[in-house]
C-alpha positions as CSV (number, residue, x, y, z in Angstrom):
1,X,174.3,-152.5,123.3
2,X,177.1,-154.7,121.8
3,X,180.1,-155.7,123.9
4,X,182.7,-153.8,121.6
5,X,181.1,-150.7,122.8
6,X,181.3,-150.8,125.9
7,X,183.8,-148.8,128.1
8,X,185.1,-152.1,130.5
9,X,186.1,-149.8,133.3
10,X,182.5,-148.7,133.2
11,X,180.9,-151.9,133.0
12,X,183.4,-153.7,135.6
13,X,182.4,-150.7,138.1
14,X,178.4,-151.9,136.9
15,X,179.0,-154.9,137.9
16,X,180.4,-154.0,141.1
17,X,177.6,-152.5,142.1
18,X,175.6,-155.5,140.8
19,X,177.3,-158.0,143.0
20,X,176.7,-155.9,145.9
21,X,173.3,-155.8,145.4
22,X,172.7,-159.3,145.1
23,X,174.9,-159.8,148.5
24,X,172.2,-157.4,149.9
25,X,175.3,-156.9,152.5
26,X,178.6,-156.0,153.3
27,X,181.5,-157.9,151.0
28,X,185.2,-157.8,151.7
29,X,187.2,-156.2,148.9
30,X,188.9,-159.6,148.5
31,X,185.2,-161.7,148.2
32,X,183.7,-158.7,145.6
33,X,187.6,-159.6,143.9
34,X,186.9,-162.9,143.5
35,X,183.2,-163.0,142.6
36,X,184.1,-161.3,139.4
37,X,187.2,-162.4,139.1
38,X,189.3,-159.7,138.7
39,X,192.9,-158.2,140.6
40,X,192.3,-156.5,144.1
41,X,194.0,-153.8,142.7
42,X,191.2,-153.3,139.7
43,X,188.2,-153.6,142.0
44,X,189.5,-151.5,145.1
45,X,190.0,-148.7,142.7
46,X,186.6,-148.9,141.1
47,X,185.1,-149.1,144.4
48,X,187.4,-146.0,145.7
49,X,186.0,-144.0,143.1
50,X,182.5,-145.3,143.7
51,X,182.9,-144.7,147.4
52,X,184.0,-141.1,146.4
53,X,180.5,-140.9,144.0
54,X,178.1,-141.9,147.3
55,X,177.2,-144.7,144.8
56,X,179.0,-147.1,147.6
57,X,179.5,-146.8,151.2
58,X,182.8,-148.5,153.1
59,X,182.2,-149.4,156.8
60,X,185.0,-147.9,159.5
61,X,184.8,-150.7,161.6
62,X,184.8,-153.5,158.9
63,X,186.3,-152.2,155.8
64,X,183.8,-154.1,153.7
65,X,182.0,-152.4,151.3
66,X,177.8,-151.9,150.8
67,X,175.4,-150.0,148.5
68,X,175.5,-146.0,149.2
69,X,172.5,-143.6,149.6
70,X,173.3,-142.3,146.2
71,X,171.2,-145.7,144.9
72,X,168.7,-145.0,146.8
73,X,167.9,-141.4,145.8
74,X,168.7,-142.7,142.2
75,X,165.7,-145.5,142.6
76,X,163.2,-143.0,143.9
77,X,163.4,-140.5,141.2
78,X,163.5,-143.9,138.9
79,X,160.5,-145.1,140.3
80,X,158.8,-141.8,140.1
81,X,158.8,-142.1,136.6
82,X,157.3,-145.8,137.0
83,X,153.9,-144.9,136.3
84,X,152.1,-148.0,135.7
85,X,149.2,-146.2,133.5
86,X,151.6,-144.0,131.5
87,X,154.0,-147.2,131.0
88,X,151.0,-149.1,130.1
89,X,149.1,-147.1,127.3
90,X,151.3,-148.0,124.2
91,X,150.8,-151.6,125.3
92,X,146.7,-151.8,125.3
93,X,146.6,-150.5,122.4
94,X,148.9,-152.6,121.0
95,X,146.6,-155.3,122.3
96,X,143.2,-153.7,121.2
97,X,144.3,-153.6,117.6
98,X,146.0,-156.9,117.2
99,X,142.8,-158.9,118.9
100,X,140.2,-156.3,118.1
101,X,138.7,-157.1,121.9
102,X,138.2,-155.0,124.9
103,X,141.6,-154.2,127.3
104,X,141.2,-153.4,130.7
105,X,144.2,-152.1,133.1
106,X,143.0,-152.3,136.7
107,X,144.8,-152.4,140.6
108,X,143.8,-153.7,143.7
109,X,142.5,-151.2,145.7
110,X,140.5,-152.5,149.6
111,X,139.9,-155.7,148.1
112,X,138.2,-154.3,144.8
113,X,139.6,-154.1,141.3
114,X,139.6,-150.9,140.5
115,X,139.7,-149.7,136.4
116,X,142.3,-147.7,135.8
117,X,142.2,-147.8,131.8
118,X,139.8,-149.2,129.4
119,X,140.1,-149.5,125.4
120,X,137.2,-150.4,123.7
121,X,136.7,-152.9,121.3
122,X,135.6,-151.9,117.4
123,X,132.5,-154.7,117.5
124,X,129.3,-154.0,118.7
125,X,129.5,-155.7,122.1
126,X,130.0,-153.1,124.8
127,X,131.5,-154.4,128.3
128,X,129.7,-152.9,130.8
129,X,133.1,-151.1,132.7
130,X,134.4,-147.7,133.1
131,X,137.3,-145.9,134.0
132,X,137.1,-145.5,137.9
133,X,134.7,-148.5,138.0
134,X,134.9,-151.2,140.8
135,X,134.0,-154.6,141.1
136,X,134.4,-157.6,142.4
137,X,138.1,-159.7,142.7
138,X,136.6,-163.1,143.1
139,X,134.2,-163.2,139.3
140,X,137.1,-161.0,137.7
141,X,140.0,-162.4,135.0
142,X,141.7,-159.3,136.6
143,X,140.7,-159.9,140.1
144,X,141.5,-163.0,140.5
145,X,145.3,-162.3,138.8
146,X,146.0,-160.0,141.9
147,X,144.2,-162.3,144.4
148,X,146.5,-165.1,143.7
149,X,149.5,-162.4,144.1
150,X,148.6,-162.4,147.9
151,X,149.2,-163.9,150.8
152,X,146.5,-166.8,151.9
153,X,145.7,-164.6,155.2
154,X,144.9,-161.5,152.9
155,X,142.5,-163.7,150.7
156,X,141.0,-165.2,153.5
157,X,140.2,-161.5,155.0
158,X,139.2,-159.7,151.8
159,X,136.9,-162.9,151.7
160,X,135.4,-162.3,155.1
161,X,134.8,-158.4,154.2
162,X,133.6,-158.5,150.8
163,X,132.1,-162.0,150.5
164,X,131.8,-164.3,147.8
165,X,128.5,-162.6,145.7
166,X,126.7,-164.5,142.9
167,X,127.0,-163.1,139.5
168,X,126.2,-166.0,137.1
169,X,125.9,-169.9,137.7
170,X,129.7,-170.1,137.3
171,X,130.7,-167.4,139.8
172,X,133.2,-168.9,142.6
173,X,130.7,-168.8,146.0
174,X,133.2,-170.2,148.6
175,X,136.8,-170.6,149.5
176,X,137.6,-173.9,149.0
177,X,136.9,-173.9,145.6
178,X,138.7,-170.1,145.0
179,X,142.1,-171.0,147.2
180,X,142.4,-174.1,144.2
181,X,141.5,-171.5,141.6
182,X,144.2,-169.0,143.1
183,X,146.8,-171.7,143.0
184,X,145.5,-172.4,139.5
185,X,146.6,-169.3,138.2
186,X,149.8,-169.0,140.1
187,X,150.8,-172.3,138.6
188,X,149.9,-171.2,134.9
189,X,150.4,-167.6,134.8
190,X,147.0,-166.0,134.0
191,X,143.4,-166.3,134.9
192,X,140.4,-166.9,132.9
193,X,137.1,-165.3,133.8
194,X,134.6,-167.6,131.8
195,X,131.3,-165.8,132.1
196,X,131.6,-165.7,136.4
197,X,130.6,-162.1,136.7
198,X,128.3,-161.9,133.6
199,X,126.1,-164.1,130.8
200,X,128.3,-165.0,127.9
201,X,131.4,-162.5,128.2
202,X,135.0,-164.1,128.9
203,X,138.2,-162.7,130.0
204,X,142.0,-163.4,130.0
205,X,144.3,-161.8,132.4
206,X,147.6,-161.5,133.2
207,X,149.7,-159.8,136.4
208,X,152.1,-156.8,135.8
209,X,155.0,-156.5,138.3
210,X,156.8,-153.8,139.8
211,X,160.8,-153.2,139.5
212,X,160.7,-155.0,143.2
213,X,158.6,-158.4,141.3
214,X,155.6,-157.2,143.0
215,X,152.4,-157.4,141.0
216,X,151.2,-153.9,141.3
217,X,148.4,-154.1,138.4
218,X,147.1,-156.7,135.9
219,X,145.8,-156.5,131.9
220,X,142.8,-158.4,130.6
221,X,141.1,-158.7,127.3
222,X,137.5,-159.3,127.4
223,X,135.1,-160.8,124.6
224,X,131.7,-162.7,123.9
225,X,132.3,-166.9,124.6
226,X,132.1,-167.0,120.8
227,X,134.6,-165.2,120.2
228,X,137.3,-165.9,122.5
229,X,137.3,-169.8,122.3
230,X,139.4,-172.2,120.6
231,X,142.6,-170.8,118.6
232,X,141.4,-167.0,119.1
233,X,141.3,-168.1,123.1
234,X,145.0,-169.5,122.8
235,X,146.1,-166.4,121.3
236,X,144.6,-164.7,123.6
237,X,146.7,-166.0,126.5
238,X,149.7,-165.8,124.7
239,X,149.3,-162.2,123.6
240,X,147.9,-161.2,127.3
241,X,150.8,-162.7,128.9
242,X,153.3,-161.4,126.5
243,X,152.0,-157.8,127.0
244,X,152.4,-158.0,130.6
245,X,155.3,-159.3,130.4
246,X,156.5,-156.4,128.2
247,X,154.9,-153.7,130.7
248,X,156.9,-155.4,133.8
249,X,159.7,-155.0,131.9
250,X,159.0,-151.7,130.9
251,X,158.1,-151.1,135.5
252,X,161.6,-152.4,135.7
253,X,160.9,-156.0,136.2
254,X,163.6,-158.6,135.7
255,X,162.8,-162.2,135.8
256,X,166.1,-163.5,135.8
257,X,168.5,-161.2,138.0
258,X,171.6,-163.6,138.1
259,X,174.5,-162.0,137.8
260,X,177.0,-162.2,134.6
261,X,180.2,-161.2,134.2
């Protein structure tokens, strides 16, 4: 939306609410005043008639002002609507038909990646996953995206329930070498399954977040070596990472959450 058509007492009241989130706190009318930089007179009427909305709450002992419960019923039916495989759907399609490779969707679920959504590729290679199918976190693109989401504790327990399995001669057998891996794709952003949990096939994945920055699901796209090597590989990662991006975004995901007034 341009600036010109905008309705300012609207979007100063917006902003209001903004600051007060970020405080994650009470503020004095004089410190929301001065964060924003606007009268005392303009802000305590703004947050009178927020107060008077349940959009803002004003303590009786303080006088300082903090969200209301009105937010909060506000985020919940929000977030009901959040529905990470609905969201998702335009975007791995999207994907499927730009790279012409195999898209998975899949969640964490006790210590497993779980597919929640598969689009299969047009060539002849079939990757052996389904809908509803679980494997492994520590050979997965996928699973290692929401492994390295976790604390080191949680690794190290998912580790000592489910093991470290041998898939292939490149599977990841102990800890050591999967903690570096972990911090690995922290550091860059995605993960690359290349051929760890089967013979030829490689995968790029990425890590979707929630509207709270949580990762909640990751994407993948998943190919023969052949094909995804070289510039088809770098597009891959850019095209991965892009759509997840897009589908945080979409969850309500914002990367940069300063405020601007």
């Amino acid at each position: 939306m341009e600036k010109t058509s905008q309705i300012r007492s609207v979007a100063k009241a917006l902003k209001i609410v903004d600051v007060l989130a970020e405080a994650k706190g009470e503020l004095a009318l004089g410190e929301i005043a001065t964060k924003l930089g606007l009268a005392k007179s303009t802000v305590h009427g703004l947050l009178s008639t927020l107060r008077d909305f349940g959009y803002v709450e004003q303590s009786v002992f303080t006088g300082k002002y903090k969200l209301g419960l009105r937010l909060f019923e506000l985020g919940n039916i929000v977030a009901h609507g959040w529905d990470v495989h609905s969201v998702a759907a335009p975007y791995i399609q999207r994907l499927v038909d730009e790279l012409g490779e195999t898209v998975h969707l899949v969640v964490l679920d006790k210590g497993e990646v779980l597919y929640i959504d598969k689009r299969e590729s047009r060539h002849s290679l079939r990757i052996v996953s389904q809908v509803g199918m679980r494997l492994p976190a520590h050979c997965t693109g996928v699973g290692k995206v929401l492994l390295a989401s976790l604390p080191p504790d949680e690794v190290r327990r998912i580790v000592a329930a489910k093991g470290l399995p041998r898939f292939t001669k490149n599977t990841i057998t102990d800890l050591e070498t999967l903690e570096k891996e972990l911090a690995r794709v922290r550091a860059q952003g995605y993960a690359i399954d290349n051929e760890e949990i089967m013979d030829s096939l490689r995968c790029v994945a990425a890590p979707i977040r929630d509207h709270s920055g949580k990762v909640c699901a990751a994407i993948s796209i998943s190919g023969p070596v052949a094909r995804l090597e070289g510039e088809k590989l770098a597009l891959a990662i850019k095209q991965v990472t892009r759509t997840a991006a897009e589908i945080s975004a979409d969850l309500g995901y914002q990367a940069d959450k300063s405020i601007r007034v």
